[in-house]
C-alpha positions in Angstrom: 9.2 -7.3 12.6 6.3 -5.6 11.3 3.7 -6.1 8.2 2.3 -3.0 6.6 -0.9 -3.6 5.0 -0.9 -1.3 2.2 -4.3 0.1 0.7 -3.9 2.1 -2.7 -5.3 3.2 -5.8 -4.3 1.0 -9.0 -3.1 3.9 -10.3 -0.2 4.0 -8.8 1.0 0.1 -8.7 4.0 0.5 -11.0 5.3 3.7 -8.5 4.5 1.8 -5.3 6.5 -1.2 -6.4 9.3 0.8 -7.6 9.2 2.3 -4.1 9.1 -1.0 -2.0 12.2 -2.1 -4.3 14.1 1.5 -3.8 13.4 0.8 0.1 14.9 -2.7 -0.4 11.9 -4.8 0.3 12.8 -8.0 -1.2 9.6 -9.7 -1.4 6.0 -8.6 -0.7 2.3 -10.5 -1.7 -0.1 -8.6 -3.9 -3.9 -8.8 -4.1 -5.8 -7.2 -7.2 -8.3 -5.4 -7.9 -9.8 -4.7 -4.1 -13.1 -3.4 -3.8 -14.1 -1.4 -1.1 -14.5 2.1 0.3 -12.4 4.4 2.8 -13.2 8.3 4.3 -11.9 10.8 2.1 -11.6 8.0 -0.9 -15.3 7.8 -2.0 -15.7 4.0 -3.5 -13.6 1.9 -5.5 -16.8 -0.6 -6.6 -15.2 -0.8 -10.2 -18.9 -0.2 -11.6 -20.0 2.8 -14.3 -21.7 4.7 -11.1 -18.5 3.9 -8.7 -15.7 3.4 -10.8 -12.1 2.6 -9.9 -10.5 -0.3 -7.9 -7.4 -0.8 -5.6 -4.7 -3.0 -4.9 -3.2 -4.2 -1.4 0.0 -5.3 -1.0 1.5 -7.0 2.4 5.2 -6.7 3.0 7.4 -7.5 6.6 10.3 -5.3 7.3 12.4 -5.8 10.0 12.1 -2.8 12.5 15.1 -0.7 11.8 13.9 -1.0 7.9 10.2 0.7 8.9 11.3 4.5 8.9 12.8 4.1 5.9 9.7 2.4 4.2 7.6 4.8 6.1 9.1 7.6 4.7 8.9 6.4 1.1 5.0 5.9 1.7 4.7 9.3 3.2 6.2 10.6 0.1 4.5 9.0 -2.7 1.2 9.6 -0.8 2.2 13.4 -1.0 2.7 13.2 -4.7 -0.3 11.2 -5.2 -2.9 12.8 -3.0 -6.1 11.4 -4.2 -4.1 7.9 -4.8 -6.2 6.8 -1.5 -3.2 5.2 -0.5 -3.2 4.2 3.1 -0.3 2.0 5.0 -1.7 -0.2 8.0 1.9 -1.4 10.7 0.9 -4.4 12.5 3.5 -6.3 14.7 4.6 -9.8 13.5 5.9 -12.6 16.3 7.2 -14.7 13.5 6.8 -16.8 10.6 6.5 -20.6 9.6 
């Protein structure tokens, strides 16, 4: 199994959602309104002199699922490419 950590843009929430559900991820954990800053993004401080904020969302796919998910992130990123949207794969041993 793997987790992708998923850094992006509030912008595009509704899209990326729509995405993980297209790819068939049935169940992911979203955190709001992230703070922080990432090379080529600028910050997201959600303040008047750096405005803007992200979301991350954490979702586990089964490895033969991963390409397909992959691909769909590849994609939107395309269509989005100031959406500072950046996946992170880690490998998962399991889950309680």
């Amino acid at each position: 199994m793997k987790m992708l950590i998923i850094v992006y843009n509030d912008v595009v929430d509704e899209e990326l959602v729509a995405m993980l559900k297209k790819a068939g991820v049935s169940g992911y954990t979203k955190w709001k309104e992230a703070l922080g800053e990432g090379p080529g993004t600028g910050p997201k401080l959600a303040t008047n002199i750096w405005p803007g904020k992200n979301n991350v969302i954490a979702v586990v796919v089964n490895d033969e699922e991963l390409p397909a998910v992959s691909g769909l992130l590849r994609d939107l990123k395309g269509s989005h490419p100031k959406g500072g949207i950046k996946a992170f794969i880690l490998e998962v041993e399991g889950t309680i």
